[in-house]
N, C-alpha and C positions, 0 to 999 in steps of 0.2 A: 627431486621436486615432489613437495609435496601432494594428496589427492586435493587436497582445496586449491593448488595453484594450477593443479590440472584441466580441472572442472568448469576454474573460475572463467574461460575464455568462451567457454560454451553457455554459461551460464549466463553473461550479460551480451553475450549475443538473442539466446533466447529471451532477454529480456527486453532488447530493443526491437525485436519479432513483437511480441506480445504486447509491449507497451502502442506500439505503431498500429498493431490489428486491434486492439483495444479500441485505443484512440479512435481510429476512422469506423469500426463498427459504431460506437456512442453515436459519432458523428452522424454517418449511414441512416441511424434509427432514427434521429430526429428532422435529418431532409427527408427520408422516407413518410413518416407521420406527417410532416407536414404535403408532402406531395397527394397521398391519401386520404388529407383532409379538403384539401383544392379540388380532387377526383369527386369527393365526395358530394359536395357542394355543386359542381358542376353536372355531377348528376340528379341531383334532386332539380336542381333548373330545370333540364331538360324532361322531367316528371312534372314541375310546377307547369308547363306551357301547353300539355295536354290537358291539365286542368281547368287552365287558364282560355284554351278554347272552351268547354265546357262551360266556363264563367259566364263566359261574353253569350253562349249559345241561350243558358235561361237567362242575363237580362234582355236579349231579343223576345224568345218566347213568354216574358212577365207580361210582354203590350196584350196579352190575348187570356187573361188572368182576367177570369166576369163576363166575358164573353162565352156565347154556348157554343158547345162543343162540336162546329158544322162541319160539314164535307170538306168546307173550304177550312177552315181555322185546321182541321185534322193537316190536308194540303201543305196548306203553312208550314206547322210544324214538322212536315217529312222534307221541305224545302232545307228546310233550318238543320236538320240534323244531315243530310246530305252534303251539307257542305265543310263536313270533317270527317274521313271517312273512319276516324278510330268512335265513333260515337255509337253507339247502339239505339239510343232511342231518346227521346224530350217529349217531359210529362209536366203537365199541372194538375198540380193540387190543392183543391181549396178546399178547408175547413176541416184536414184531417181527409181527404178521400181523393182517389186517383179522380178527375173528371174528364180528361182529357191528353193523349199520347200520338204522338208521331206513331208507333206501330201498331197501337191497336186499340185507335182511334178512343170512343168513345167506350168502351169497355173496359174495367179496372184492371189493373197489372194486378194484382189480387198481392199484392209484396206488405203484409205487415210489418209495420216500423216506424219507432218514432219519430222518423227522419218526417213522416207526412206533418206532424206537427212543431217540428224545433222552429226554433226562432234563431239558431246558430248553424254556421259552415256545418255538414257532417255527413260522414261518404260509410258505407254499410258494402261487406261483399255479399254478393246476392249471384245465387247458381241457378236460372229458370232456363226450364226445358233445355239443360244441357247445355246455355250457354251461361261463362263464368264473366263478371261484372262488377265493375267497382259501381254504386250506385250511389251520386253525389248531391245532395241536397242543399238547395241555394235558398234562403228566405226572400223574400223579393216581395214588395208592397203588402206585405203582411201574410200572404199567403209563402207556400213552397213553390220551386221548380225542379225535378229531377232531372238530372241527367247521369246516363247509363255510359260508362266508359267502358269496352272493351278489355277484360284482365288481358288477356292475350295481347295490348297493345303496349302494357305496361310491361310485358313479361319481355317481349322484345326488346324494346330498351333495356331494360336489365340483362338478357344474354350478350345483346353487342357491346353493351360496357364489359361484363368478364371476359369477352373472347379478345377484347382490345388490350385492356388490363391487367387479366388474369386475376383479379379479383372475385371475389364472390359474392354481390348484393342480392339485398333482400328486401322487398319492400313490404312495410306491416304496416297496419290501420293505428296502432295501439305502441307505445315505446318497449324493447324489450328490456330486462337485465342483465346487467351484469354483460354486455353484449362488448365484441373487440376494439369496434370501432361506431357511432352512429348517431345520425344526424339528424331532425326534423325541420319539414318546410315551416316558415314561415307564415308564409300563406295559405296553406290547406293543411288537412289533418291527416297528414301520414309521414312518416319515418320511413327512412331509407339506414339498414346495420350492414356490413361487411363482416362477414363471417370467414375471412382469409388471412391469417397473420403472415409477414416476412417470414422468409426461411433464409436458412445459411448459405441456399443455394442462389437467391435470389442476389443477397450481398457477397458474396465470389463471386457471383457475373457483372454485379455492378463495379466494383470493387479492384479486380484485380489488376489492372494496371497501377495503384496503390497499393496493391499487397507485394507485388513484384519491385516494388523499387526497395519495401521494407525489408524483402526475403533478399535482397541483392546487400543492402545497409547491414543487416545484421551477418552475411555472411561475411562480410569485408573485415567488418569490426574484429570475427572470428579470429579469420585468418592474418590481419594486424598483431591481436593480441598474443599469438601462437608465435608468430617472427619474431615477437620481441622476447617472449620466453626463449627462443632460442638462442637468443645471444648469451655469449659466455656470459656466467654468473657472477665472473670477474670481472669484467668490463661492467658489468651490470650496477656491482658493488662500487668499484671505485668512480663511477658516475654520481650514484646517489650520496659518495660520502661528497667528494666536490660539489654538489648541490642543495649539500646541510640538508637530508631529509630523515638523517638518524637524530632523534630527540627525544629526551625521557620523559616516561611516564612518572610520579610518585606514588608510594605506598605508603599510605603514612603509621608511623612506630607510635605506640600508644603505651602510656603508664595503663597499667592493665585496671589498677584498682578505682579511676577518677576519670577513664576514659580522656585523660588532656596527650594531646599531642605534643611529644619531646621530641621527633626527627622523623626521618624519610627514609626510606632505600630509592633509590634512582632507578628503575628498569630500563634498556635502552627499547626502543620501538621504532619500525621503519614506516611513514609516512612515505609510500608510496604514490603518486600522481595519480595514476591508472589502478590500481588495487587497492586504493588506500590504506589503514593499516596493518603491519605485516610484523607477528609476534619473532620474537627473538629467534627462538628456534629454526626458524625457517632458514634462517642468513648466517646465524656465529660461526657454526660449523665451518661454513665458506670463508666466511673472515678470518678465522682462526689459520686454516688449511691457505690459505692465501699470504699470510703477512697481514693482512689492511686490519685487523682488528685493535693495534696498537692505533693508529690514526684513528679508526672511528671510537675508541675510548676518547681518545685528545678531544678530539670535536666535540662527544656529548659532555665532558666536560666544560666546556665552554657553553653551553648550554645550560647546563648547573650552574655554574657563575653567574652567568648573567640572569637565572632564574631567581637564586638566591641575594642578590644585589638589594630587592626590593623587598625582603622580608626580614634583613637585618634587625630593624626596629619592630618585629610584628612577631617575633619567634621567642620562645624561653630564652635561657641563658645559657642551657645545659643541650641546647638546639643540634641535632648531630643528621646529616646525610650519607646515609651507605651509599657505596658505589661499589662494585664486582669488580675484580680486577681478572683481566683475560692471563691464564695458565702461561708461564714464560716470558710475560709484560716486563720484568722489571731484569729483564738479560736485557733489556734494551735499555742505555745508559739515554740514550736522547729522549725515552718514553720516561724513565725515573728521574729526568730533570726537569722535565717537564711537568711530571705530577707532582713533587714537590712544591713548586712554583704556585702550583693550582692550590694547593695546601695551606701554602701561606697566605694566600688571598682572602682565602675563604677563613682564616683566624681573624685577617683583621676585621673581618665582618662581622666577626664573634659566632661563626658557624663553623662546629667540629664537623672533621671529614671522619669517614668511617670504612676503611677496607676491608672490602669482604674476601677473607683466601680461606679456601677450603684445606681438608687435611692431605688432599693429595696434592698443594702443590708447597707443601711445608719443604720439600727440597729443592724446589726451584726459587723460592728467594733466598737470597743469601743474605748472612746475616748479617752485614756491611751494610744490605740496602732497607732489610729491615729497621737496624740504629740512623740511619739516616729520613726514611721516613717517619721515627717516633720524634726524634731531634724538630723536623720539618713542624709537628702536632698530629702527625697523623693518630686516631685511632684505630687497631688493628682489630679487625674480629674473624674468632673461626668460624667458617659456615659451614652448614651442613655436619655442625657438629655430631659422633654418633655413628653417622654413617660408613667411618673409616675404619681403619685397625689397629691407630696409631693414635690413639686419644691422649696419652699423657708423655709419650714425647712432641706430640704437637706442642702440649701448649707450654710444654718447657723447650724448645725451639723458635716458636712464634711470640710468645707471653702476650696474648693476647686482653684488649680490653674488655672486650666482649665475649661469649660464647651463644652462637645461634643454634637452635634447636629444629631441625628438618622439619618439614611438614608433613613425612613421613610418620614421624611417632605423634605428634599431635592428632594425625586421624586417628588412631586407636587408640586414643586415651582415656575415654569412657568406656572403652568395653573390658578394659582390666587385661589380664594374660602378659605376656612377654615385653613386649611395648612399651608398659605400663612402669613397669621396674626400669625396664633402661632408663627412661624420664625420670624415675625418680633416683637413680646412681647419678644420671647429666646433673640434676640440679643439687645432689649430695656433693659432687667434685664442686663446683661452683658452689657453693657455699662454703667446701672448706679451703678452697683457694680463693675466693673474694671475690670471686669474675665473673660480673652480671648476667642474667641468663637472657635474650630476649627468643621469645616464641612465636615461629612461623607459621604461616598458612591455619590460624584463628576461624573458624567459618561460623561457630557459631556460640550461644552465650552459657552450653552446658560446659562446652572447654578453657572457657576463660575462667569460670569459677574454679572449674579443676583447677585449672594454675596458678590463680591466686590465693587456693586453700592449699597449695605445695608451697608459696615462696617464690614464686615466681614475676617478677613486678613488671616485666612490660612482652611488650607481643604486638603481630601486624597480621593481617587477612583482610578475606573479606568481611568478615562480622563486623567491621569498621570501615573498611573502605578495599575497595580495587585498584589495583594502580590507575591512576589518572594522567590527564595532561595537566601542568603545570596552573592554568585558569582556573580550573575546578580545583584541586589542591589547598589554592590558596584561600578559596571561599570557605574552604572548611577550617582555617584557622580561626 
């Protein structure tokens, strides 16, 4: 097994962990924000209602606004301020000057500020003789009314909100920046900011009975995925061929010097359910070593068929599809009648087959089934030309139509040295025996020009395309 099929059962477990903590964290933050915005609001309320007694406190104390400042009116206003006990004190002020105060009487609070003259709401913090004070100024029939709020009453509120919360408020006169969270009354002039972001630990405690079903889901999926790797490979295989999930990809074969498309090589590809696609390599081996590679060739040719069905009228004339044939395929007379068959089909569509046998398996077709698939139309090609030891009784055994060029010597074909020369003997034998060269594994356009300035007239890679599925393929004709 390979490390990617190993990996892969941990790995979309960790992703349905993660996608699942993801998900409910986003979530998390924005009923959190929201819950934090409601807190917030509900605390500035209960800040606007101490005000709000203040309010009401100087339009009482406004009826005594031109009135002198007596024993009795002083009286008054210590009545008036008594009857809230976060109050500190109730002053009027006419014309700019303190004239008259609940605590000290007729005598000025000596507090410079233009609160004595605004004509608007406005509250100043003021620290006399040691005690600290929001000082609130009310305009009231054209004169002021101060009234002196207790910081210490505000500060309270503020602690039993974070000891409830666990939040951290602040309350300022003035809006701050760039601040984490923060709100201003309506009604008065002061801001309430939270200086406390969520943490991680916050959302694991809110959280975790959601993290627990995730960590329970992704371990399941794990442990799912692992049972099913376990099962025979063979059973595995002959499942997926019964459920047609072997289907090719194409590559498409290119005239090298006009870039037009004359045919395909076939790749087979496993469309797995659960893994989705799964390169050849992973499964031949198994199919081979099993038997089932003679069927799952069958099948993906029925897939060919019925791909090329609809490009009959949409291809060249000269239209040609490689197809691999698996090493000891054609010892099977029931696989070689059947490909045959497939051969004929695909002529009368006016689409050449194209068989790819490499040099090692020049002695395992015999050459009964060789004349029998030329008779049938097949085209034979050798692949992986090159790479063998037996290059010229290959192709006087095989007499092949083709000869394919590795993609082996094609990577080094710009850098000259060894390589370089065998490419240029491959394409010296093909030329003086007549048998097309076509060149693999193309990546990019310094190699294509090489091969077109050798003689070389067609080729497939990625410089053109990667093998595809069949929909994509055909957009490119």
């Amino acid at each position: 097994m390979s490390l990617r099929r190993k990996v892969l059962p941990l790995l979309l477990a960790l992703l349905v962990l993660l996608s699942g903590v993801l998900s409910s964290l986003i979530q998390w933050k924005q009923d959190e924000k929201k819950v934090r915005e409601n807190s917030l609001n509900d605390l500035i309320s209960v800040i606007d209602a101490e005000f709000e007694s203040a309010q009401a406190m100087a339009a009482i104390a406004g009826s005594y606004i031109g009135k002198t400042c007596t024993d009795e009116v002083v009286r008054s206003l210590s009545r008036i301020n008594a009857s809230v006990e976060h109050i500190r004190s109730v002053n009027i002020i006419e014309n700019g000057e303190w004239s008259c105060s609940s605590l000290e009487g007729r005598q000025s609070l000596g507090i410079d500020s233009e609160g004595t003259t605004t004509r608007t709401l406005m509250t100043q913090y003021v620290n006399r003789q040691g005690t600290e004070m929001y000082m609130t100024y009310f305009p009231v029939k054209e004169q002021v009314v101060a009234v002196a709020i207790y910081k210490a009453a505000i500060d309270k509120i503020l602690y039993d909100f974070s000891r409830d919360e666990d939040i951290e408020a602040q309350f300022l006169l003035e809006p701050k920046s760039n601040p984490l969270m923060q709100a201003g009354s309506s009604n008065f002039p002061f801001w309430v900011v939270f200086n406390t972001q969520e943490s991680w630990v916050d959302y694991l405690k809110d959280n975790r009975y959601i993290i627990a079903i995730f960590v329970a889901l992704a371990a399941g999926l794990f442990f799912h995925l692992k049972t099913l790797q376990k099962r025979s490979p063979i059973k595995e295989l002959k499942s997926a061929i019964n459920d047609d999930q072997f289907v090719p990809y194409y590559q498409p074969v290119v005239e090298l010097s006009s870039g037009e498309i004359v045919g395909a090589e076939a790749l087979i590809r496993w469309v797995h359910p659960e893994q989705g696609i799964i390169p050849p390599n992973e499964f031949i081996n198994a199919a081979e070593q099993s038997g089932l590679i003679n069927k799952m060739t069958l099948g993906l040719m029925k897939h060919i068929e019925k791909d090329m069905q609809a490009l009959s009228n949409v291809v060249c004339k000269s239209f040609h599809i490689g197809l691999n044939v698996p090493p000891g395929a054609f010892s099977d007379d029931g696989f070689t009648k059947n490909c045959i068959e497939f051969i004929t089909r695909m002529n009368l569509k006016s689409i050449r087959v194209m068989l790819e046998i490499t040099e090692r398996q020049q002695n395992v077709v015999s050459e009964d089934v060789r004349d029998r698939l030329k008779n049938a139309g097949a085209d034979l090609a050798l692949d992986d030309f090159g790479t063998g030891f037996s290059n010229y009784e290959a192709l006087q055994k095989i007499a092949p139509k083709f000869l394919k060029i590795d993609k082996m010597f094609i990577d080094t074909l710009t850098h000259g040295g060894v390589s370089e020369h065998i490419v240029d003997n491959i394409i010296h034998l093909s030329k003086s025996t007549g048998i097309p060269l076509i060149a693999e594994g193309i990546e990019d356009s310094e190699q294509a020009v090489k091969l077109i300035s050798k003689g070389v007239t067609l080729g497939q890679g990625y410089l053109y395309s990667k093998p595809i599925p069949y929909q994509d393929f055909r957009r490119l004709l």
